[in-house]
Every structure is written in structure tokens, then in C-alpha cells.
C-alpha positions in Angstrom: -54.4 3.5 174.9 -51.6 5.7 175.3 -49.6 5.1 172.2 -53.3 5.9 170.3 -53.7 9.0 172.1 -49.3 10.1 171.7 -50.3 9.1 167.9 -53.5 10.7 167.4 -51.2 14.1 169.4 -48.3 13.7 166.7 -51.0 13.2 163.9 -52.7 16.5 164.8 -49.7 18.8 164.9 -48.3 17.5 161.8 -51.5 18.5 160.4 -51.5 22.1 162.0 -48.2 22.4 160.4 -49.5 21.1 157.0 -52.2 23.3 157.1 -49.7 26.3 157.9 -47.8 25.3 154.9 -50.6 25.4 153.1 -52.1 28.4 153.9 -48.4 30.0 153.2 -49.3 28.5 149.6 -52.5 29.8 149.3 -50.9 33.5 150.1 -48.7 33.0 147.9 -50.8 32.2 144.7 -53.3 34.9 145.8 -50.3 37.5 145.4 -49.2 36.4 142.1 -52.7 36.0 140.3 -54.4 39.3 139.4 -57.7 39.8 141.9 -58.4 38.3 145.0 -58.1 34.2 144.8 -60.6 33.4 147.1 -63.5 35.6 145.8 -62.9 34.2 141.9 -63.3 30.3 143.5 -65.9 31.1 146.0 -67.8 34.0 144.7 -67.4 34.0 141.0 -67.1 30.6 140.8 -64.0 30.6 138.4 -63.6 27.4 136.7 -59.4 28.5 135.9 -58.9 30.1 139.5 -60.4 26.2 141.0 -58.3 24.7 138.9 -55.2 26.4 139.7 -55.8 26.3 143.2 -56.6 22.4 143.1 -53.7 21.7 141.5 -51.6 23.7 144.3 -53.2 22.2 146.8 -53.0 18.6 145.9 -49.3 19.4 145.0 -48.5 20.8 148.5 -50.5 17.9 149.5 -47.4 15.5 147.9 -44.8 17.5 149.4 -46.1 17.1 152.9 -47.0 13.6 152.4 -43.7 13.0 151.2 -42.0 15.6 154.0 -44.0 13.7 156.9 -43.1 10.3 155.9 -39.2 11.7 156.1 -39.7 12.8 159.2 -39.0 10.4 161.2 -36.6 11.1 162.8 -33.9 9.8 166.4 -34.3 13.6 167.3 -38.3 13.4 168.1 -41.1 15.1 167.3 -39.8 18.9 166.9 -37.4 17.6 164.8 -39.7 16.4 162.6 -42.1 19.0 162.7 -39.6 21.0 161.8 -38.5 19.2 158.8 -41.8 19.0 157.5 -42.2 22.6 157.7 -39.1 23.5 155.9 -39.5 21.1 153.6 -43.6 22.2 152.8 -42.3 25.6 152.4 -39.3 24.8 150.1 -42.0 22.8 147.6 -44.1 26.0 148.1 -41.3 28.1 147.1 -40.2 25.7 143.7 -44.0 25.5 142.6 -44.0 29.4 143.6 -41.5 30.3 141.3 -42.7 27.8 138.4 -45.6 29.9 138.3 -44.2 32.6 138.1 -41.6 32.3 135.5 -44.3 30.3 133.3 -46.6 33.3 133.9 -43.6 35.9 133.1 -43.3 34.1 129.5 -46.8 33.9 128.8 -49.1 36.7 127.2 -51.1 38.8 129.9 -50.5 40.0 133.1 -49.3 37.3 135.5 -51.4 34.4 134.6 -54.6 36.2 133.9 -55.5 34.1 131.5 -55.9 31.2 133.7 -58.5 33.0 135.8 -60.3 33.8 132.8 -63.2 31.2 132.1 -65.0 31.1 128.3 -68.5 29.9 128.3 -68.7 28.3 131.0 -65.2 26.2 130.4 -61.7 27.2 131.8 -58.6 28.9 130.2 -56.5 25.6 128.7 -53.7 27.3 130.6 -55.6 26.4 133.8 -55.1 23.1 133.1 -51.0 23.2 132.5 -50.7 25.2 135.7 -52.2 23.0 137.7 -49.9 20.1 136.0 -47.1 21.9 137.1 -48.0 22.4 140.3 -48.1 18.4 140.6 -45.5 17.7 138.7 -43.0 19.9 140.1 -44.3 18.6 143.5 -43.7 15.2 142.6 -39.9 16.6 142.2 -39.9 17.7 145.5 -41.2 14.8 147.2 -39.3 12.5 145.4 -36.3 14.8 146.6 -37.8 14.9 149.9 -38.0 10.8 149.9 
């Protein structure tokens, strides 16, 4: 009973640092996208703006997957923890700066097209950002790995 219980202890603060990372993530997408991210998804229902942000979070979903099952590490659990963190946050900062550059060479202001739905269907550039998002996070864990 005491390994389940040291397990189910480990399991939980790598998911407190996963959801950290994940929230750093979300902060960072609501900067770079004009308006306020969580009022398009939740409020006005944005098609694009769900889109976007599924694809982020299933990419920094690989990343941690991939960070956590490196983790293991002689040095124990901080160690880990540790490396997990640094290595969500460095997939956060790649997929960060994807978006970024693929929203500096694209018409309109910072991805604002993405947000944008058109009867009732999303911006086709919702769709490739969210792509990049997993693919460049299947990079990272592959790195990671």
C-alpha cells in the first residue's frame, strides 16, 4: 500500500507541474492573440480561438508526456520535477515563437484571423495553427525522448 500511495504522491505533483506549464501556455497565447482568449472560447464561443487553443493544449500535453517519461531519473523526484518543468516550458517557448513568426508573416494583426469564425465555421488558419502547435510538439518530445 505504500508504494500506491508514494505513486499516486509522485503522480499528483507531476500533474501540478503539468498544469503549471500549462497555464504558462495558456498566458502565453492569450498575449499574442488579439482580445482576451478565454472570453472568445467560453463566452463567444469562437470556433478559431477553440481550435487554437486545442491544438496548444494537446501539444503541451505531448511535451509533458514525453518530459515525464524522461524523467526518471537516479537524482529522485525533484530532479524530475524539475526536468519536466524545464522541459514543458522550453516546448511552450518553440510552439510560442512558431506562432508568432507564422502570425508575423501572415496578413492581419497577430493571428486575428484565426479568431475570426465565418458562418458558423472557423478561419482555415485555425486549423494550420493548431497543426503546428502538434507538430512542433512532436519535435520536442521526440527531442525530449
Amino acid at each position: 500500500m505504500g508504494d500506491i500511495l508514494e505513486s499516486a504522491g509522485q503522480a499528483l505533483l507531476y500533474g501540478l507541474v503539468g498544469f503549471g506549464v500549462m497555464a504558462v501556455a495558456f498566458v502565453a497565447l492569450d498575449l499574442l492573440t488579439p482580445g482576451h482568449l478565454a472570453k472568445q472560447v467560453w463566452v463567444e464561443r469562437s470556433k478559431g480561438a477553440s481550435i487554437l487553443l486545442a491544438g496548444q493544449m494537446l501539444g503541451v500535453g505531448i511535451v509533458l508526456r514525453s518530459a515525464i517519461g524522461a524523467s526518471e531519473s537516479e537524482d529522485g523526484l525533484d530532479e524530475g520535477l524539475l526536468s519536466t518543468a524545464l522541459y514543458g516550458l522550453a516546448g511552450v517557448a518553440l510552439m510560442t515563437l512558431v506562432f508568432a513568426v507564422v502570425a508575423a508573416l501572415t496578413p492581419g494583426r497577430r493571428g486575428a484571423a484565426v479568431m475570426q469564425d465565418q458562418d458558423g465555421h472557423p478561419h482555415p488558419a485555425a486549423w494550420v495553427h493548431g497543426a503546428m502547435y502538434l507538430g512542433t510538439a512532436l519535435m520536442v518530445g521526440a527531442a525530449v525522448s
